[in-house]
SETI-244928 format. One record per residue (C-alpha): residue in three letters; residue number from 1; x, y, z. Coordinates in steps of 0.5 Angstrom, whole numbers. Each point is the difference from the previous one (the first is absolute). Layout:
N
<ALA, NUM, <X, Y, Z>>
...
//
This chain:
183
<UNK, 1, <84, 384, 155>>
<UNK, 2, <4, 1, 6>>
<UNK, 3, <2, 7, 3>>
<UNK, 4, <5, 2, 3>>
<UNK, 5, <-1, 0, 8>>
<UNK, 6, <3, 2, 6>>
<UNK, 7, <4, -4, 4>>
<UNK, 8, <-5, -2, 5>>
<UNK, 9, <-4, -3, -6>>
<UNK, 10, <7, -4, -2>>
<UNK, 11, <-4, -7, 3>>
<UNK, 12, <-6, 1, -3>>
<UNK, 13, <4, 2, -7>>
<UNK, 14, <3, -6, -1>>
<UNK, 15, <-6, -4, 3>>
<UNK, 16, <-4, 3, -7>>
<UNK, 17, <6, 0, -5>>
<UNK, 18, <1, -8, 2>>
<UNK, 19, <-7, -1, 0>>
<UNK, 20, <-1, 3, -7>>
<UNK, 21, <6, -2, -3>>
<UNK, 22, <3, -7, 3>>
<UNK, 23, <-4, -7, -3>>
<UNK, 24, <1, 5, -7>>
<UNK, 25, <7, 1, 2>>
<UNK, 26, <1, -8, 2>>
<UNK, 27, <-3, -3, -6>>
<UNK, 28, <5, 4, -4>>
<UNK, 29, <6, -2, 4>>
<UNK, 30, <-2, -7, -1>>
<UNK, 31, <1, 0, -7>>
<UNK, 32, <7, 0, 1>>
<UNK, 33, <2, -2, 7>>
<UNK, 34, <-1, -8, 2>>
<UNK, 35, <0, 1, 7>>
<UNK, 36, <-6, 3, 4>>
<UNK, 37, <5, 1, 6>>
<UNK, 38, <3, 3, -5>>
<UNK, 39, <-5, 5, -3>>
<UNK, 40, <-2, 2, 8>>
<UNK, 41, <6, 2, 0>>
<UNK, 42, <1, 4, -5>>
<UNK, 43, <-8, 4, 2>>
<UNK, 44, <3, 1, 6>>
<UNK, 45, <6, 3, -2>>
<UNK, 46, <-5, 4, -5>>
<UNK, 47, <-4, 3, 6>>
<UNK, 48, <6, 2, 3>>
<UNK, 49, <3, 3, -6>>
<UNK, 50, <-7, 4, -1>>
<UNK, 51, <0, 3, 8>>
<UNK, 52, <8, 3, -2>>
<UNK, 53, <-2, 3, -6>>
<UNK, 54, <-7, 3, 4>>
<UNK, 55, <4, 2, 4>>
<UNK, 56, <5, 4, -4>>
<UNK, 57, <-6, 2, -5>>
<UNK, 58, <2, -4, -6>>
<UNK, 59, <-7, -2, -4>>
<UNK, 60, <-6, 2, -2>>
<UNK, 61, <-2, -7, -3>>
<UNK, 62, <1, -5, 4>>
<UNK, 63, <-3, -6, -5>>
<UNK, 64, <6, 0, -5>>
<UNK, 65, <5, 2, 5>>
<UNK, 66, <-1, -6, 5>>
<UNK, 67, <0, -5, -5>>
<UNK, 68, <7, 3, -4>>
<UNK, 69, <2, 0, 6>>
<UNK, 70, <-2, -7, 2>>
<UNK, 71, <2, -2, -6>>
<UNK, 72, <7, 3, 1>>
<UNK, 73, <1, -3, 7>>
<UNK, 74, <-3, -7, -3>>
<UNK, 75, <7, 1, -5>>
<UNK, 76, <4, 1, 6>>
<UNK, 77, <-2, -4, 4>>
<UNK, 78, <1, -6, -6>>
<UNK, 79, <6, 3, -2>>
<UNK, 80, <3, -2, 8>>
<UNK, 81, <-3, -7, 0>>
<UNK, 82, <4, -1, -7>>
<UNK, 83, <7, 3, 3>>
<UNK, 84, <-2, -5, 6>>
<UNK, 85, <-1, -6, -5>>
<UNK, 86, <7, 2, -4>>
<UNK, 87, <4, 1, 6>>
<UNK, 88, <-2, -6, 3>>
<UNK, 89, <0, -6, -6>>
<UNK, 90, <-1, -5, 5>>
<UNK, 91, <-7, 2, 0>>
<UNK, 92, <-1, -1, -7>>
<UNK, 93, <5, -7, -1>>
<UNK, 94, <-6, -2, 5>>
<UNK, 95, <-6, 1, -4>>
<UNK, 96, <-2, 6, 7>>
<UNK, 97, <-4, 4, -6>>
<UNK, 98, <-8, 1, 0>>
<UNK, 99, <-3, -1, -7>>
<UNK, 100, <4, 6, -3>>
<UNK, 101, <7, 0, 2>>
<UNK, 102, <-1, 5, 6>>
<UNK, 103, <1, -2, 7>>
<UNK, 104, <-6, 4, 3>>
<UNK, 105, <-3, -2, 7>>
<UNK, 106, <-1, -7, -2>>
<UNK, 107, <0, -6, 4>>
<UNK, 108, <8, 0, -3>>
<UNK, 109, <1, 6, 4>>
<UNK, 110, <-2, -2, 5>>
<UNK, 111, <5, -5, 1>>
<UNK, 112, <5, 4, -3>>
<UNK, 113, <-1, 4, 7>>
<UNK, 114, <0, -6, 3>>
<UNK, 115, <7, -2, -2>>
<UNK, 116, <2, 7, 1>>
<UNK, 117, <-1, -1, 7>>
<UNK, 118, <5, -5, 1>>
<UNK, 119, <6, 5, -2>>
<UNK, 120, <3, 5, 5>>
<UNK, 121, <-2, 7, 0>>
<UNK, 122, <8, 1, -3>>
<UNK, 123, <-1, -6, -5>>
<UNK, 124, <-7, 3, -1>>
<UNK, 125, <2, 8, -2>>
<UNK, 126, <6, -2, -4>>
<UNK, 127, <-5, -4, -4>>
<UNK, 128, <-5, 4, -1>>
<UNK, 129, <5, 7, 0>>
<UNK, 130, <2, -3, -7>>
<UNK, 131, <-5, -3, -2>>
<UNK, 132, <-6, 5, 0>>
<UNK, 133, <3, 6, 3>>
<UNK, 134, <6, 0, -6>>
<UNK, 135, <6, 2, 5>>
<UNK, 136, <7, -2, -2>>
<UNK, 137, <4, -4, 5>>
<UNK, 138, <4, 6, 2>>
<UNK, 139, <-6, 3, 2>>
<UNK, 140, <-4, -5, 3>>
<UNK, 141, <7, -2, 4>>
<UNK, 142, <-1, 8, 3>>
<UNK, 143, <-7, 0, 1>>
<UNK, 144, <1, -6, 5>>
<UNK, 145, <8, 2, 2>>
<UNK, 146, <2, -7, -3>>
<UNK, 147, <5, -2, -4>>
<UNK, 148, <-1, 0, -7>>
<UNK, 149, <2, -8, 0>>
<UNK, 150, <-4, 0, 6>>
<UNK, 151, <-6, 1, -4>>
<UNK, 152, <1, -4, -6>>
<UNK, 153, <2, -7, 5>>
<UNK, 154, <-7, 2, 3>>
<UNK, 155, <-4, 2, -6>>
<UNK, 156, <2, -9, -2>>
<UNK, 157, <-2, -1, 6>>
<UNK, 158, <-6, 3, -1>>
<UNK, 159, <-1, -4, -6>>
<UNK, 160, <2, -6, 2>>
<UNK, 161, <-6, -1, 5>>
<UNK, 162, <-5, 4, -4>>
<UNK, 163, <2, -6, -7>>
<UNK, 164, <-1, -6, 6>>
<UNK, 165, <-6, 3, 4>>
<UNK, 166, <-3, 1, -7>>
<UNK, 167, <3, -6, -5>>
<UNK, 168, <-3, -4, 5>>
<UNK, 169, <-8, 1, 0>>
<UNK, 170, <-5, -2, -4>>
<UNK, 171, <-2, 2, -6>>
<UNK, 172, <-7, 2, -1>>
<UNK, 173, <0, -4, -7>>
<UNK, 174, <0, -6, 5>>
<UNK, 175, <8, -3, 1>>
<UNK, 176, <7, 3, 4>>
<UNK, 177, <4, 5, -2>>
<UNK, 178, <7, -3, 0>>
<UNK, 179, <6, 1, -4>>
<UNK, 180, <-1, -7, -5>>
<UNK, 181, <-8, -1, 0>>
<UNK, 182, <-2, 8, 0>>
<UNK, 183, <-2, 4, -5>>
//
């Protein structure tokens, strides 16, 4: 098992705690994470997790704590992708889901990304700050040293261009997005 080391020994640590630990801790992951860009992410977010709690002495068995915390990182990584979905009906009017209702890092994704290059950087953070982040107009107006009606008019803006930038593109299931002949 792993030992303890001393911090020259940082880089080969987490080199054997991955080679021990990774595919077992993919496959798992996989059971309940669609996306594979996804579960990268999440590993990723776990090596670094485990570095942090080396460092700070916080574990002796390392097999269960990396997978409780892949998993709790997995939790709050679907909980994000479920406050974006909410926050922005647009993307579920549309059918922009993988197969089981997340976002993901998917084709849809991408071209949510796509579209949300369109908007401004204001538009974009008076969106987003609501959206994902959860702040209130009041504190978004703050934040940007805007008025609180300024944030509004630029958050219907933002969505605006978002529902043409997206209405418009092909389905995956063949056909177009458009108002009258879309799902």
């Amino acid at each position: 098992m792993l030992e303890a080391s001393e911090p020259d020994d940082d880089e080969a640590w987490v080199r054997e705690l991955m080679a021990e630990h990774r595919d077992p801790l993919v496959r798992y992951l996989r059971r309940f994470v669609s996306s594979a860009d996804d579960v990268e992410v999440i590993v990723q977010e776990t090596w670094i997790a485990a570095w942090q709690a080396k460092q700070q002495g916080e574990c002796d068995e390392w097999r269960p704590w990396l997978f409780r915390t892949a998993h709790h990182i997995a939790y709050d990584h679907r909980k994000w992708l479920r406050r974006v979905w909410k926050a922005l009906p647009i993307f579920s009017a549309h059918g922009w889901a993988d197969r089981d209702g997340d976002l993901g890092f998917s084709e849809a994704w991408l071209d949510i990304a796509a579209a949300a290059k369109t908007l401004t950087t204001k538009e974009r953070h008076c969106l987003f700050l609501q959206a994902i982040d959860g702040l209130a107009d009041d504190e978004i107006a703050a934040r940007l040293r805007i008025s609180v009606s300024n944030v509004r008019v630029q958050r219907m803006r933002a969505r605006a261009k978002l529902k043409a930038a997206l209405v418009n593109k092909p389905s995956r299931q063949g056909g177009n997005r458009s108002s009258r002949g879309g799902r």
